[in-house]
N, CA, C and O atoms as a GROMACS GRO file, in nm:
protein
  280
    1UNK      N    1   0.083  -0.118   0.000
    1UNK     CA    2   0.000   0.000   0.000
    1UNK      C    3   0.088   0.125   0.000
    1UNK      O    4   0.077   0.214  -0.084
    2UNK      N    5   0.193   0.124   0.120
    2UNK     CA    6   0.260   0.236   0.090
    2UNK      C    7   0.352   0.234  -0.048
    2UNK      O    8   0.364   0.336  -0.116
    3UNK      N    9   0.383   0.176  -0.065
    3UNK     CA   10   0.456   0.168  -0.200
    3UNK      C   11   0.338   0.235  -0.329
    3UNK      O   12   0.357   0.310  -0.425
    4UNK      N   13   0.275   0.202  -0.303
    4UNK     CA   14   0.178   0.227  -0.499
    4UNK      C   15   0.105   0.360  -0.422
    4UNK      O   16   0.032   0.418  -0.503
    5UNK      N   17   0.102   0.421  -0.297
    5UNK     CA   18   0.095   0.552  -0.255
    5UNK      C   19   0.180   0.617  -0.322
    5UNK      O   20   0.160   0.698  -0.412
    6UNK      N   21   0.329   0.562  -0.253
    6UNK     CA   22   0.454   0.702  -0.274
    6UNK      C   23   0.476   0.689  -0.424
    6UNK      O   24   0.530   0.787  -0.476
    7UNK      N   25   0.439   0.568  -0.520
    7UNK     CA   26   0.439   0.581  -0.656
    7UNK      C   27   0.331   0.682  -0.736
    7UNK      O   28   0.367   0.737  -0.839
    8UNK      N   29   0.217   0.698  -0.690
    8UNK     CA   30   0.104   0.764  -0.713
    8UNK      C   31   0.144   0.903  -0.671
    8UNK      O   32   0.111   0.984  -0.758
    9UNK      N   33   0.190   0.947  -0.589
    9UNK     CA   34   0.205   1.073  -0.504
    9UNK      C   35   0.353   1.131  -0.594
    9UNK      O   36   0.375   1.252  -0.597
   10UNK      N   37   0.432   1.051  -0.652
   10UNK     CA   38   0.557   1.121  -0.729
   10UNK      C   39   0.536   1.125  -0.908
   10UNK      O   40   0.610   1.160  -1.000
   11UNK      N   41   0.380   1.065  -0.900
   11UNK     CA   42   0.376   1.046  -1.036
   11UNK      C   43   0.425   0.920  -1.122
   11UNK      O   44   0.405   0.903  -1.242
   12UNK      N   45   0.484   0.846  -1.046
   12UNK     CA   46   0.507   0.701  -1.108
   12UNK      C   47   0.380   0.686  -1.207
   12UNK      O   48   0.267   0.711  -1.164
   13UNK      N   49   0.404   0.639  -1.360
   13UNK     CA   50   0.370   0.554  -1.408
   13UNK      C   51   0.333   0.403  -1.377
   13UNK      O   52   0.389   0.330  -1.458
   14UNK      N   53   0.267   0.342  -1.298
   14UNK     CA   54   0.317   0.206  -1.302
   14UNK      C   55   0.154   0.115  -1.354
   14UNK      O   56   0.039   0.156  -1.337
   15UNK      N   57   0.202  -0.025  -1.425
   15UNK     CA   58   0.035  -0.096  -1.458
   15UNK      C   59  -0.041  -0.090  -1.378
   15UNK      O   60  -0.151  -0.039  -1.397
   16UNK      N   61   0.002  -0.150  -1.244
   16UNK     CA   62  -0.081  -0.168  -1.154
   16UNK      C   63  -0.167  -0.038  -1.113
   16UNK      O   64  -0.279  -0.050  -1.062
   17UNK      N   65  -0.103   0.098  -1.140
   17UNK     CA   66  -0.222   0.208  -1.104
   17UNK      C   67  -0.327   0.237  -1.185
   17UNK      O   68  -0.296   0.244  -1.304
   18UNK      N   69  -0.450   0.257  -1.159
   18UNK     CA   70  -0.556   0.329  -1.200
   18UNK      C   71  -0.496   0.485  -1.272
   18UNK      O   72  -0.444   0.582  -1.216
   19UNK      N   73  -0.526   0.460  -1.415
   19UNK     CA   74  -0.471   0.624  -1.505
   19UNK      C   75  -0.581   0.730  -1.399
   19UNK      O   76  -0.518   0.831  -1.429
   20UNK      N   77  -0.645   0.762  -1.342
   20UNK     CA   78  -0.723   0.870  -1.286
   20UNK      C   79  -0.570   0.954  -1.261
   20UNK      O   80  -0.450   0.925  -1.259
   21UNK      N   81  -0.663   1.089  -1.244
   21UNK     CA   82  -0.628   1.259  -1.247
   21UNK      C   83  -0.605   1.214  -1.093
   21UNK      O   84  -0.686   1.139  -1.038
   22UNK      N   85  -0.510   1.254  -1.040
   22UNK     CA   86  -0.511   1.303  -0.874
   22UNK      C   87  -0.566   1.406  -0.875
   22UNK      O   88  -0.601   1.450  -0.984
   23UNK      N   89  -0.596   1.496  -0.731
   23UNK     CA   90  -0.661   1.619  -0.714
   23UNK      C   91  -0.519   1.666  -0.611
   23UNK      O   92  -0.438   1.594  -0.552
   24UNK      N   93  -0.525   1.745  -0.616
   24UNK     CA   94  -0.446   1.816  -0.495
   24UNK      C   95  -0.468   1.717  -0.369
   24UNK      O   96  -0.407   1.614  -0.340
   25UNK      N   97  -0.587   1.787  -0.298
   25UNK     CA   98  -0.659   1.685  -0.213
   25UNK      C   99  -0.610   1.542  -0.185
   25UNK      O  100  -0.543   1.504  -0.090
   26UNK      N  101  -0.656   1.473  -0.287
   26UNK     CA  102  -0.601   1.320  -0.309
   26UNK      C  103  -0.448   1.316  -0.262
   26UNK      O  104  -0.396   1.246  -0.175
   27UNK      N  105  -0.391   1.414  -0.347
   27UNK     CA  106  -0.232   1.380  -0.332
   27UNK      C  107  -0.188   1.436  -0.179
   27UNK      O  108  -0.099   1.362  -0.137
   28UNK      N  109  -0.218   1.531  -0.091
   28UNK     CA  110  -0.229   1.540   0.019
   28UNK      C  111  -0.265   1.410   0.152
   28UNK      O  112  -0.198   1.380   0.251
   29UNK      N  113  -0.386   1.358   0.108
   29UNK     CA  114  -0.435   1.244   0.170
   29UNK      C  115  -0.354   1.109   0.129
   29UNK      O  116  -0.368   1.007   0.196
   30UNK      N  117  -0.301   1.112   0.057
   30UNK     CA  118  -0.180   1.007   0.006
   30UNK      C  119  -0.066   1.017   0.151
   30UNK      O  120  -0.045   0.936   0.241
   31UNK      N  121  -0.009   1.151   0.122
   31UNK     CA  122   0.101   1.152   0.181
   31UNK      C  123   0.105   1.192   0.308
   31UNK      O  124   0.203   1.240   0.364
   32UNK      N  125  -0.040   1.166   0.368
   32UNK     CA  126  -0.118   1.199   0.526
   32UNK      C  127  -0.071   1.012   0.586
   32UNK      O  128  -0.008   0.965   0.680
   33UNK      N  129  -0.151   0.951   0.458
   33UNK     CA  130  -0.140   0.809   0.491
   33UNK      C  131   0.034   0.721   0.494
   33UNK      O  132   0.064   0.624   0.563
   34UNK      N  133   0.105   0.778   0.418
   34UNK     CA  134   0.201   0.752   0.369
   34UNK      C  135   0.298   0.753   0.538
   34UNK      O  136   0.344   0.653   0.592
   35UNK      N  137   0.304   0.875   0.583
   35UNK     CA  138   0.327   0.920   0.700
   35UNK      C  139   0.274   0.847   0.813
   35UNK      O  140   0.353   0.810   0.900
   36UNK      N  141   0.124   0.815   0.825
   36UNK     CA  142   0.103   0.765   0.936
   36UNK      C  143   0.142   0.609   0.916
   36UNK      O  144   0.135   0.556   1.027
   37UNK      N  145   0.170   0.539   0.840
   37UNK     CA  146   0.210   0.387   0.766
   37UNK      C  147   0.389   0.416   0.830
   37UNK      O  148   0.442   0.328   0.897
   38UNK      N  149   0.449   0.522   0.806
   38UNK     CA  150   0.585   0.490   0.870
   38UNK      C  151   0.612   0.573   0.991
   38UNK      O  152   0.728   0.602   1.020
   39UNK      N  153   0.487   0.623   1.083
   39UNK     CA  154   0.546   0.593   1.204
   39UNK      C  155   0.461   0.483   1.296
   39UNK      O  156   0.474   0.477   1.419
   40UNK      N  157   0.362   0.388   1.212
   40UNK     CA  158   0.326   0.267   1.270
   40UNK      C  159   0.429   0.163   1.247
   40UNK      O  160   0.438   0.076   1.333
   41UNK      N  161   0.537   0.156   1.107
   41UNK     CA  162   0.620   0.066   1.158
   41UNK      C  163   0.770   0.133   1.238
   41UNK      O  164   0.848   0.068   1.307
   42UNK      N  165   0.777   0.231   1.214
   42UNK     CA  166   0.887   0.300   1.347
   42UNK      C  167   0.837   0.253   1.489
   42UNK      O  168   0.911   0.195   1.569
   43UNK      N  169   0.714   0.281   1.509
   43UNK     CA  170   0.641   0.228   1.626
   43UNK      C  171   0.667   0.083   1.639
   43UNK      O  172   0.673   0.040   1.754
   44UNK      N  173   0.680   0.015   1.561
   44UNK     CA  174   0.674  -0.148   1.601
   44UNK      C  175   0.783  -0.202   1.603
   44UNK      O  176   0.797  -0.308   1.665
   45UNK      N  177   0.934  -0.119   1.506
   45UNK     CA  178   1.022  -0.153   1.531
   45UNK      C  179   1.096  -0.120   1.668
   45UNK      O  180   1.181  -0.186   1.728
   46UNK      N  181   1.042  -0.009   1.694
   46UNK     CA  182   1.140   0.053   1.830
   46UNK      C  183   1.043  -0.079   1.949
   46UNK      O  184   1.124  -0.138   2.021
   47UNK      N  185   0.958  -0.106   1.961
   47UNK     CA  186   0.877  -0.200   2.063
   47UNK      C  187   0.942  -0.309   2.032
   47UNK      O  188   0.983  -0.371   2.130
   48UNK      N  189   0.982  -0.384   1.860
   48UNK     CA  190   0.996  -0.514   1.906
   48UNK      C  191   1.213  -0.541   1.917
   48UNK      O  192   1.276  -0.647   1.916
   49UNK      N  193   1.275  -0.373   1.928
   49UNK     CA  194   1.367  -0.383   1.999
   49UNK      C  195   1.418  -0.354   2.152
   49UNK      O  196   1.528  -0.355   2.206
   50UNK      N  197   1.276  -0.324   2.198
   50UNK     CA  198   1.268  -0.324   2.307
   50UNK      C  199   1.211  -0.437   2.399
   50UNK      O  200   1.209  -0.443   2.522
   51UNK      N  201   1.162  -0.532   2.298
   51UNK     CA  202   1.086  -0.677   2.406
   51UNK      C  203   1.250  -0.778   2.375
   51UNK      O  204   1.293  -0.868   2.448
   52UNK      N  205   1.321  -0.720   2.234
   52UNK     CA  206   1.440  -0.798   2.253
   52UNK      C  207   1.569  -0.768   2.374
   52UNK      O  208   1.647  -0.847   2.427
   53UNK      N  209   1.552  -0.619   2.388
   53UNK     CA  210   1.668  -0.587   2.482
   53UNK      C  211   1.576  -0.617   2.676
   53UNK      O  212   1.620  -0.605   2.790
   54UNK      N  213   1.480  -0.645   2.638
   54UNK     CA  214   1.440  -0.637   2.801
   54UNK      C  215   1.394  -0.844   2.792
   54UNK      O  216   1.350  -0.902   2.891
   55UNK      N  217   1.418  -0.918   2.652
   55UNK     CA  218   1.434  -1.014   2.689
   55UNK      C  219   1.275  -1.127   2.673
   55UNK      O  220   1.260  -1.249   2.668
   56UNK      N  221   1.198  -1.033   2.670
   56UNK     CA  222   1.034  -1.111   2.627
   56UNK      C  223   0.994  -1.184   2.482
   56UNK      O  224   0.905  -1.256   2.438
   57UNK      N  225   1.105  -1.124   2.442
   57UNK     CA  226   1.080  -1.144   2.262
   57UNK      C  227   1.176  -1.265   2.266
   57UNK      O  228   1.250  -1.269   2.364
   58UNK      N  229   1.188  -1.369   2.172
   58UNK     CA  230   1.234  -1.524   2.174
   58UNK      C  231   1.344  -1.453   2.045
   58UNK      O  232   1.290  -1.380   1.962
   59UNK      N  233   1.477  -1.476   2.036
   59UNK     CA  234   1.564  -1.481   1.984
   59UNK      C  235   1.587  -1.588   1.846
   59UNK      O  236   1.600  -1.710   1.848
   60UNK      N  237   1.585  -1.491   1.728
   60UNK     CA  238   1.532  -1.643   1.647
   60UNK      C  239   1.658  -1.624   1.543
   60UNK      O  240   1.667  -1.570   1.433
   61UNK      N  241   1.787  -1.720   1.663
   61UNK     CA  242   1.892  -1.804   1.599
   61UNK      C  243   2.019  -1.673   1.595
   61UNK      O  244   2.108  -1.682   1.511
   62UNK      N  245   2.016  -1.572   1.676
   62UNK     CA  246   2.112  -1.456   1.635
   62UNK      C  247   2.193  -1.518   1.795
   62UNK      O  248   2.122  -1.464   1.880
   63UNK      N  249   2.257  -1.566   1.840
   63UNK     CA  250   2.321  -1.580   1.959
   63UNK      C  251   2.405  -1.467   1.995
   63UNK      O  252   2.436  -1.451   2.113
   64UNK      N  253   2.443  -1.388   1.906
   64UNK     CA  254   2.550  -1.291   1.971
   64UNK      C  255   2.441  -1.167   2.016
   64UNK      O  256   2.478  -1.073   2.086
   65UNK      N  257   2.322  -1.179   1.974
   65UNK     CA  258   2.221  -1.058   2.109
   65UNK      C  259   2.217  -1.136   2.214
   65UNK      O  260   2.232  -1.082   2.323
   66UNK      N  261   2.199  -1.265   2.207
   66UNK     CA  262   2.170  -1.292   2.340
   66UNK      C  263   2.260  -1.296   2.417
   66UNK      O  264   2.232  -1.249   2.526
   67UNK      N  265   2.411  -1.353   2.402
   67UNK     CA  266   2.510  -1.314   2.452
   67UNK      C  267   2.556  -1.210   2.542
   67UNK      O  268   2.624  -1.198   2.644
   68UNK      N  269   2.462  -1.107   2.425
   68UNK     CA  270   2.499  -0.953   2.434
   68UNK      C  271   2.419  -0.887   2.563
   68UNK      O  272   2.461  -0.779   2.605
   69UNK      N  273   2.321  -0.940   2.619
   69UNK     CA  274   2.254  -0.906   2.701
   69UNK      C  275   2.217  -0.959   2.854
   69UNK      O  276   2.149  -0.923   2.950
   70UNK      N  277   2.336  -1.104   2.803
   70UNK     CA  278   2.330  -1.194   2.985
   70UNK      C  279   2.426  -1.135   2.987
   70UNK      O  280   2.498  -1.138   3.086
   0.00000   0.00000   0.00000
């Protein structure tokens, strides 16, 4: 979704888009959504390095964090 946004919003050509006219508007509400899409995964990355450094989150096969933190 964010991807065929920030393609739509710079003017990308691409098949997969609908030829429609943007409006101002539209292209505003694009890059409203665009924005709130990367600080929901900023949000999830900073949480799921924080269930790794406090240890709740299961370590999948990196031994030198876990190392890193006993």
């Amino acid at each position: 979704v964010r991807n065929t946004l920030d393609d739509r919003l710079k003017g990308i050509r691409m098949q997969y888009l609908s030829s429609t006219i943007w409006r101002k508007g539209d292209k505003d509400r694009a890059k409203a959504m665009i924005q709130a899409i990367e600080k929901m995964l900023k949000t999830r990355r900073i949480m799921r390095n924080l269930e790794k450094f406090v240890g709740l989150r299961l370590y999948e096969g990196d031994l030198r964090i876990l190392q890193r933190t006993i």
